[in-house]
Phi, psi and omega in degrees: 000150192248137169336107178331291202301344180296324196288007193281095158338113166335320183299317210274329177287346181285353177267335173278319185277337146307324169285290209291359151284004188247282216283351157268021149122321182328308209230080181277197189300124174100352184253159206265114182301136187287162209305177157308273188343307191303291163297327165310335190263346182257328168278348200078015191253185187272128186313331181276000187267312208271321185278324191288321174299329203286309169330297189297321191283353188271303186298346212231334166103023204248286201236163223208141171260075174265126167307127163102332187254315183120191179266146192256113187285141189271139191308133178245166194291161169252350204286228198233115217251030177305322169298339192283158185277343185263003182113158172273328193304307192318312190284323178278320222084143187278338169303353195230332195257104155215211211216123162251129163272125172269263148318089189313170158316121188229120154319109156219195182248157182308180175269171164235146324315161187235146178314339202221150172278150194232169178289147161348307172259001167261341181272322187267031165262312190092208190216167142250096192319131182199140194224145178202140177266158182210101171275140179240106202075030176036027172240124157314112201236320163208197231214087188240124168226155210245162164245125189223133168293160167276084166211114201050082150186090167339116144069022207267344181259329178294303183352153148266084200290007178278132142079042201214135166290109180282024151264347205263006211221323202278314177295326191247339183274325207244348182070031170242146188260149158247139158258323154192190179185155157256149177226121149282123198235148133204183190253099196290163129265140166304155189230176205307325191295308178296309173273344142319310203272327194249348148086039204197146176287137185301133241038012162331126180304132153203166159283135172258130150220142180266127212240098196229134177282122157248170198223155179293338151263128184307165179068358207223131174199164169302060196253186178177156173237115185252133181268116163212130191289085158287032165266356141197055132218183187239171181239162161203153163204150156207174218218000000 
């Protein structure tokens, strides 16, 4: 069987290597992403290949097209993008954002009751289990753990996830997309664990929120429950 990550469309690594030069900085707000031609002569692709990658970053928000100037990178938000469908690193940056794994990739079975209903071949695949600290500015700003089904994804517990974006490990080893979600938010006290980890007093106010991804594979979606202490930040998403 051949290897997911063998299997990425040419558009697409030319769309992975244009985004992460505009969320590091490479390419800021207002400069003009080099011509079709250029690119087509710096990567080897074809213009209808080099347009299409060019296209997803136009649907995805990262640059904006005016005929006659070329493509333009478009401002991207700072707040704290948990609710966004493209990631919070997309939304922070990687200079400002980064990610401690409490708890590696673990094979298990889901919980019962589980928060979200889930499908046929995700309860009987099981998930894969993950706890991650997330800083912003080297202050602990929440506290997430995720459920990911076990399904096709090859070599997904050896990874490395420090300090590294899980849509973007998701988007490029596995080809899976969030295409939208829902979530449920309300508002908690912290309790020891969580506020030892977020660095806040126990019982300290913060959000909770349950989290469901949906992806571009039928059956297959994202969920996590995130703890995040917003008292000096704000959030945004869409969906």
């Amino acid at each position: 069987m051949i290897a997911q990550s063998q299997k990425i469309p040419q558009y697409r690594k030319l769309y992975e290597t244009l985004r992460r030069h505009i969320t590091s900085g490479h390419y800021p707000e207002g400069a003009l992403l080099p011509s079709e031609n250029e690119l087509c002569t710096i990567h080897g692709m074809t213009r209808p290949t080099v347009r299409q990658a060019l296209d997803k970053l136009v649907k995805d928000g990262y640059i904006i097209k005016h005929q006659g100037k070329g493509s333009i990178v478009n401002k991207l938000p700072r707040d704290i993008g948990i609710l966004s469908i493209h990631g919070t690193t997309s939304a922070v940056g990687r200079d400002y954002l980064k990610t401690q794994i409490i708890v590696k990739p673990q094979i298990q079975n889901w919980e019962s009751p589980f928060f979200f209903d889930l499908s046929a071949i995700e309860r009987e695949s099981g998930c894969l289990y993950m706890e991650r600290l997330r800083l912003v500015n080297e202050v602990p700003v929440f506290y997430d753990i995720n459920h990911i089904p076990n399904i096709n994804l090859p070599r997904f517990t050896s990874r490395n996830f420090e300090d590294r974006s899980l849509f973007e490990i998701l988007r490029q080893h596995y080809q899976i997309e969030i295409t939208s979600g829902e979530q449920k938010i309300r508002a908690i006290e912290a309790d020891k664990k969580i506020a030892h980890a977020l660095k806040v007093q126990e019982g300290h106010p913060i959000l909770y929120l349950e989290r469901k991804l949906i992806t571009n594979r039928p059956g297959f979606s994202i969920y996590s429950t995130i703890y995040f202490n917003s008292a000096n930040h704000s959030i945004y998403g869409s969906f």
